[in-house]
C-alpha positions in Angstrom: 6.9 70.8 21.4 3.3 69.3 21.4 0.7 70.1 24.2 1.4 68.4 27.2 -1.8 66.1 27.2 -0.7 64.6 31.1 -1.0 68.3 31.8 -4.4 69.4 30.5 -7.2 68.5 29.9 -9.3 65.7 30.8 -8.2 63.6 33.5 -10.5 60.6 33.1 -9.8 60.6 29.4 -5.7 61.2 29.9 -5.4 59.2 32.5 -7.0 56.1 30.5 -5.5 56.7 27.5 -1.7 56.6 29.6 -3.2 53.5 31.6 -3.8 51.4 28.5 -0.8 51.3 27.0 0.8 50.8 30.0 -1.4 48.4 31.1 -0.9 46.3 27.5 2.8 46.7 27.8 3.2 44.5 31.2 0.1 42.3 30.1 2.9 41.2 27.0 5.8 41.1 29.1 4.1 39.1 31.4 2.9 36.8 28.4 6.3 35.7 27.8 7.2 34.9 31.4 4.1 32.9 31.4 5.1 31.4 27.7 7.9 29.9 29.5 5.7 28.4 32.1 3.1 27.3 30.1 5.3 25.3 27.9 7.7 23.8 30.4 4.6 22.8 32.7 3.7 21.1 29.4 6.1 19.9 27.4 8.7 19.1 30.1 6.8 18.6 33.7 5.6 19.4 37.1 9.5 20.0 38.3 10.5 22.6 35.1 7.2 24.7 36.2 8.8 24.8 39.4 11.8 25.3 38.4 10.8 28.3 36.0 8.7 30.0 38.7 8.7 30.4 42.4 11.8 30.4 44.1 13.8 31.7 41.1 11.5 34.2 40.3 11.5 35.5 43.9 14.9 35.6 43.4 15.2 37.5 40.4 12.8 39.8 42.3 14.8 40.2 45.5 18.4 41.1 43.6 16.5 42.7 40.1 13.8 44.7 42.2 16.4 47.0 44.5 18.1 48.3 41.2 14.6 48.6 39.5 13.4 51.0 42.1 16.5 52.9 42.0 15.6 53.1 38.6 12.2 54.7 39.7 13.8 57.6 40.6 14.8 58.6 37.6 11.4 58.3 36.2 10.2 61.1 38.9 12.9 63.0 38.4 12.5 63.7 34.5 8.8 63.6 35.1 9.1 66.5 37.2 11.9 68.5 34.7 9.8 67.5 31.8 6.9 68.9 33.2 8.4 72.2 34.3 10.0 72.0 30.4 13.6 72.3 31.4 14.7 70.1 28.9 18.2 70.3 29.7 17.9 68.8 33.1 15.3 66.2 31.5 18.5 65.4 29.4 21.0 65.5 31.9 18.8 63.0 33.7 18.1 60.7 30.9 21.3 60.2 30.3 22.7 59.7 33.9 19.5 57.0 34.8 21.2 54.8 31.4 24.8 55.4 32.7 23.1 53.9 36.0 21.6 51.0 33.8 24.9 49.6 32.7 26.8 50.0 35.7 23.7 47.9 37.8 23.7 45.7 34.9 27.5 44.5 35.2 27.0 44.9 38.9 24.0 42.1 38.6 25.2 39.3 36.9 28.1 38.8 38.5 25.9 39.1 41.8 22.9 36.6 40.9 25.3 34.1 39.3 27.0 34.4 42.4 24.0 33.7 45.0 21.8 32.3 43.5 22.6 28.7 44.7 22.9 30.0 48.2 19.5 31.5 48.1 17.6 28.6 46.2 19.3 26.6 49.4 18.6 28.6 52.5 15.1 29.0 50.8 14.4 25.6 51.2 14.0 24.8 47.5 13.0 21.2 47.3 16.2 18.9 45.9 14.3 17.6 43.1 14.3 21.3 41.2 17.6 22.8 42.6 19.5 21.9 39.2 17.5 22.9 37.1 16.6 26.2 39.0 20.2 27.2 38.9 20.5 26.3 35.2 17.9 28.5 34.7 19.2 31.4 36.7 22.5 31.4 35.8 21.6 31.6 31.9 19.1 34.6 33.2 21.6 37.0 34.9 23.8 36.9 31.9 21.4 38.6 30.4 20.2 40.9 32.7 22.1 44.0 31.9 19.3 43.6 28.4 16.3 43.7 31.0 17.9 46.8 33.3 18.0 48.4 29.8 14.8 48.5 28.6 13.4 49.1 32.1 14.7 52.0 32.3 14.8 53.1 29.0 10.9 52.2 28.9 10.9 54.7 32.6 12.3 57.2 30.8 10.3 57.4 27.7 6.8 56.8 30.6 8.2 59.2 31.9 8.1 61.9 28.9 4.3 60.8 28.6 4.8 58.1 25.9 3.4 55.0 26.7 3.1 53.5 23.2 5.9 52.9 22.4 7.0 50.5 25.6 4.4 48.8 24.5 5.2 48.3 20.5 8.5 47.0 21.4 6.9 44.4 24.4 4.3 43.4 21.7 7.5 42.1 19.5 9.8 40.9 22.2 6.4 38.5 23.3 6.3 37.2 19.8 9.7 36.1 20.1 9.8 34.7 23.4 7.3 32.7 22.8 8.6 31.3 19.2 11.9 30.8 20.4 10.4 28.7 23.4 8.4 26.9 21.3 11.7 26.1 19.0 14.3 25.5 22.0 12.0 23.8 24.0 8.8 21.4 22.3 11.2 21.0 19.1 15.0 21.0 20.2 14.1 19.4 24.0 16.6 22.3 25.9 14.4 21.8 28.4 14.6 24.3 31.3 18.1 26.2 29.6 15.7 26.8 26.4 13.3 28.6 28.2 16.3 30.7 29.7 17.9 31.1 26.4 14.4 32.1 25.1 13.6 35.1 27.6 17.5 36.3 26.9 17.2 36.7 23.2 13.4 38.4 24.0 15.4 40.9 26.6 17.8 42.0 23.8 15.7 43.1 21.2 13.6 44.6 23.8 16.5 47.0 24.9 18.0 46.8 21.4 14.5 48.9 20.4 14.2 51.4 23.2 17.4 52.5 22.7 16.8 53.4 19.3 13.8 55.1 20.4 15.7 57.3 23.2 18.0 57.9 20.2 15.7 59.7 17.8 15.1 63.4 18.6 12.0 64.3 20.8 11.5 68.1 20.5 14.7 68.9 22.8 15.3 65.4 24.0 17.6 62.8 22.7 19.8 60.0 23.9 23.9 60.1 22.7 25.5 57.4 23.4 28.5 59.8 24.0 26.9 61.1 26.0 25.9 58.2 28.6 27.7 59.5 31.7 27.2 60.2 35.2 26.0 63.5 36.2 26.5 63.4 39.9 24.6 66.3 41.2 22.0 64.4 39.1 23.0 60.9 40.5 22.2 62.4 43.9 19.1 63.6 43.4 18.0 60.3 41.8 19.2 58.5 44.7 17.1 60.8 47.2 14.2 59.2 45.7 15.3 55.2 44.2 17.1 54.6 47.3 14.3 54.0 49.8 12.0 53.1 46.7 15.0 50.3 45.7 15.0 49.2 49.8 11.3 48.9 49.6 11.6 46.9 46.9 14.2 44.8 48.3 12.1 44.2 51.3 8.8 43.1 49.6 11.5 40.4 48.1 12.2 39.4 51.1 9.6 39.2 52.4 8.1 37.3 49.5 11.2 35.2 49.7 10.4 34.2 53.0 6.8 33.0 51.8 8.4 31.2 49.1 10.2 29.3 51.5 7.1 28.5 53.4 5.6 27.5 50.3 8.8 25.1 49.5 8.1 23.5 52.7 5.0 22.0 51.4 6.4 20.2 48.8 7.1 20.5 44.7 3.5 20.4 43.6 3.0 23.3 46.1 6.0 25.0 44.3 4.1 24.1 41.2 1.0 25.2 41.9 2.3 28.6 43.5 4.2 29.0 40.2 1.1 28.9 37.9 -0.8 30.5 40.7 2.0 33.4 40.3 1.3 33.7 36.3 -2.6 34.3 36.7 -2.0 36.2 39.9 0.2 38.3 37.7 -3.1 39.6 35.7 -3.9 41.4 38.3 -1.1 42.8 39.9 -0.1 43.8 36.6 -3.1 45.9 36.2 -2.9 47.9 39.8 1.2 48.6 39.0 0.1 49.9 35.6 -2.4 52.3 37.4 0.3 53.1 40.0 2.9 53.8 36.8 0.5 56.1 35.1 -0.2 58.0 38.7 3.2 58.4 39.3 3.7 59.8 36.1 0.8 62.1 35.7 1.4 63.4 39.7 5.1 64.2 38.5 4.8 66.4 35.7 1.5 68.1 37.0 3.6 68.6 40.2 6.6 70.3 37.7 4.0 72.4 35.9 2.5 73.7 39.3 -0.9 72.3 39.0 -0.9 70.7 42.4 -5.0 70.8 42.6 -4.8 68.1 39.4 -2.0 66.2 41.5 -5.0 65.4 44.1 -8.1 65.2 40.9 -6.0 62.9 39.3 -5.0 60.8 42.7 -8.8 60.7 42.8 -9.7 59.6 39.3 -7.0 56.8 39.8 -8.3 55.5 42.7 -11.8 54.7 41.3 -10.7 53.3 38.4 -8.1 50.6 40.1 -10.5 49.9 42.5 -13.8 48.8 39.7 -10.6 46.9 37.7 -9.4 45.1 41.3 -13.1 44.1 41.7 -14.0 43.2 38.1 -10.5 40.7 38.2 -11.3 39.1 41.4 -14.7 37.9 40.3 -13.3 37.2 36.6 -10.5 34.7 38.0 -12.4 33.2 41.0 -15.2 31.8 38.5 -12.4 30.5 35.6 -9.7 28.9 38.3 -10.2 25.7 36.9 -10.1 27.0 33.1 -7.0 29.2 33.8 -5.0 25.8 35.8 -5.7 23.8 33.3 -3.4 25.7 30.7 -0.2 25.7 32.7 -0.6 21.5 34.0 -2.9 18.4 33.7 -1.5 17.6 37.4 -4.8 17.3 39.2 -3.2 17.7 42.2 -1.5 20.8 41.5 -4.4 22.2 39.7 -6.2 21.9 42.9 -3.6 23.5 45.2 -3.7 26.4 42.8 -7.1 26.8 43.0 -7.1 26.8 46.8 -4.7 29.7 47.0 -6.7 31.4 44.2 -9.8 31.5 46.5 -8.4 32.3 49.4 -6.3 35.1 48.1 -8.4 36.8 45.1 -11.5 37.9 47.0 -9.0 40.3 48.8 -7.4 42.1 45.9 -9.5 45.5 46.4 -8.0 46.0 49.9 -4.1 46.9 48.2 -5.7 49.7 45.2 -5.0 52.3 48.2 -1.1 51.4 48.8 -0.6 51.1 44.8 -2.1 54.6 44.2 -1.2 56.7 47.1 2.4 55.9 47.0 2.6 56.0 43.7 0.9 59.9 44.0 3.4 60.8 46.5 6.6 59.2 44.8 5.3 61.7 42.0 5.8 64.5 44.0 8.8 63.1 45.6 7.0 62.5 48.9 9.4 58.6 49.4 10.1 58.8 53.4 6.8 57.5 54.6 5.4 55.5 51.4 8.6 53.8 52.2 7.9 53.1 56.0 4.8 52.2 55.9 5.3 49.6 53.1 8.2 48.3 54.8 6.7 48.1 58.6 3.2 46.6 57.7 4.0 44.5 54.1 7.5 43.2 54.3 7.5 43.4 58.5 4.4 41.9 59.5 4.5 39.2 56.8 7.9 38.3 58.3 6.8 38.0 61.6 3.7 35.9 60.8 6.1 33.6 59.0 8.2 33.2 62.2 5.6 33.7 64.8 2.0 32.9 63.4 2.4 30.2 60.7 4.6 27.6 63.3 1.5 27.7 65.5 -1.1 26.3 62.8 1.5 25.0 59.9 -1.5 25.0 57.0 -1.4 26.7 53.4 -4.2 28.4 54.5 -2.3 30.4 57.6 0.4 31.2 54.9 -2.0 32.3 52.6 -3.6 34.9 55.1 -0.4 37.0 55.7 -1.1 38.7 52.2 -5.0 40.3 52.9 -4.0 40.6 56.6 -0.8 42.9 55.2 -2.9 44.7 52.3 -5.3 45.8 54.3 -3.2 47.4 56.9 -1.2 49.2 54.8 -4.0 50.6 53.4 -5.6 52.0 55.9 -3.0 53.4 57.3 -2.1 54.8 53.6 -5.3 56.3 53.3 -5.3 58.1 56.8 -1.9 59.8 55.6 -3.1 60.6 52.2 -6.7 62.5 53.4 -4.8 63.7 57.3 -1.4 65.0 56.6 0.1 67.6 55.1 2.3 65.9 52.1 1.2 68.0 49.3 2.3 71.1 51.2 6.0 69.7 52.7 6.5 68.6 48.8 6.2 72.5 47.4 8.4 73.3 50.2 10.4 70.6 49.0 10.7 71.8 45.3 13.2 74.5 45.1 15.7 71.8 46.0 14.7 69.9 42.7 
């Protein structure tokens, strides 16, 4: 078995040459997602960039994202045995988290086929975009058992400290998203179902390579498809840390599926322009998750090997480095709004709306670096209790009460808008005070016999 670079060394260096990859990896799979909405917004209309984008992607979020951050904890978990090399609990693991994968996946289609017409209505989704946003969604859950694959596949081998290749097989799987759109949509005219079609083809040979990956030995690791099983003692101790990660997630959904209903309510070139506001949004947040994957990951396994001082060093590092990228972004998006719009419509109208919530949301993008960071440090060390709580009680909670209690008071964008800086920053705050104040680090050694 090779040095463990995650483990020694430089942590500047390591950290940045985990982040990158990473960082690449959900810069492609975002590229496809924005394929779609690039070429519907212009090739079919303002109502299939709807359609493609906000409320169906906040519901793909709200019944993908629980089973995703289940997922999660089976990246902790086999960060942790990995670092500590006890490969046959990494194994054990590996195997149980893919088990997991096709269970959630059979589990989820049936489920979004099932309500996603309910949601797109109680949402509010404008009537206009309600067929087409179930054509859409109903083609995307078939495939979603695909997507759960390669997620946590991808976890698995992030995980192990190997970042690359997630991002190989997202560099291909882009590639064919975007021909195949191109192809179903500007050449055969499938429309919205082409798009769909599109992203489930991508999703396949996406999982169709990661398995092959987990497949080939890795020192003591490999996946056997014979042996894809449950291990329950494992299962437990995966669900000890997904579960309130998966409820957080679920919550955030909500809440976001809340917003999007406030959004609906101000018509389709809103929806629109939130949807292409989403896409270029999506640089950034895809850029403080990918430092919050590579924390996780490095706080894991240096928590495994026992080198809890690095755990903190590396917390450190991280938080620096998110914080120059959060700024950089904001200024770099800010000053190219109009440039950026521009690609998804030729709508004036919605260009404008999207700028607007660009400006009023961007500046604040430094004020969430502490929540992505710190919780992912403490999930890595399998601190999930209060990470959990605190995202749940001032994101998903306060953003629901302002929807109910703050926006009917002054009904403007702009008061909708507000919930998200008001909610980062105090999250944060209270984020950092638990970081620097209490004794985490500590009550997770205690914690680690029971691993």
């Amino acid at each position: 078995m090779a040095e463990n670079s995650i483990t020694k060394g430089s942590i500047p260096k390591q950290l940045l040459s985990f982040f990158f990859p990473i960082w690449f990896g959900t810069f492609f799979q975002q590229l496809y997602n924005t394929a779609d909405a690039i070429i519907v917004g212009n090739f079919v209309g303002t109502q299939a960039l709807a359609a493609v984008g906000g409320p169906t992607s906040a519901i793909i979020n709200l019944l993908v994202g629980f089973f995703t951050g289940l997922g999660s904890g089976a990246s902790v978990i086999i960060a942790q045995y990995f670092g500590a090399r006890d490969y046959e609990k990494t194994n054990d693991a590996m195997h149980t988290a893919m088990a997991f994968s096709l269970i959630s996946g059979i589990a989820l289609t049936f489920a979004g086929m099932l309500l996603s017409p309910f949601l797109l209505r109680i949402t509010g989704t404008p009537d206009d975009i309600m067929a087409p946003s179930v054509t859409y969604l109903n083609i995307y859950f078939m495939g979603i058992i695909f997507n759960l694959i390669y997620n946590i596949g991808s976890g698995i081998l992030r995980a192990v400290g190997d970042s690359k290749r997630p991002l190989y097989f997202l560099i291909i799987c882009s590639f064919v998203n975007i021909a195949l759109d191109l192809l179903f949509v500007a050449v055969w005219d499938m429309g919205v179902a082409g798009v769909g079609y599109a992203t489930v083809i991508a999703q396949i040979v996406s999982s169709v390579l990661t398995l092959s990956s987990l497949m080939k030995p890795r020192g003591s690791m490999i996946m056997e498809i014979k042996k894809i099983k449950i291990h329950k003692e494992m299962l437990d101790k995966i669900f000890k840390i997904g579960i309130p990660a998966g409820l957080q997630s679920a919550l955030y959904s909500v809440s976001n599926l809340l917003i999007q209903s406030g959004i609906n309510s101000f018509g389709t070139n809103t929806v629109a322009a939130w949807t292409a506001y989403s896409k270029i949004d999506a640089v950034y947040w895809n850029t403080v998750n990918s430092f919050g994957v590579a924390i996780t990951t490095f706080a894991g396994q240096n928590f495994g090997a026992g080198n809890y001082d690095r755990v903190k060093k590396s917390s450190s590092v991280c938080i620096k480095m998110a914080l120059t990228a959060s700024i950089v972004m904001s200024i770099v998006l800010i000053a190219g709004a109009d440039v950026f719009y521009r690609i998804f419509t030729p709508s004036p109208d919605v260009i404008e709306i999207g700028k607007y919530m660009l400006y009023v949301i961007a500046p604040f993008y430094f004020c969430y670096v502490a929540v992505e960071v710190y919780s992912g440090t403490l999930r890595g060390v399998g601190d999930i209790f209060v990470p959990t709580m605190i995202v749940t009680v001032l994101i998903c909670g306060l953003r629901t009460l302002w929807l109910f209690f703050i926006l009917p008071i002054k009904r403007m964008l702009f008061v909708l808008l507000l919930c998200y800086p008001v909610s980062w920053s105090l999250a944060s705050i209270t984020f950092i005070l638990y970081y620097k104040r209490g004794n985490w680090l500590k009550n997770a050694i205690d914690r680690r016999e029971n691993i």
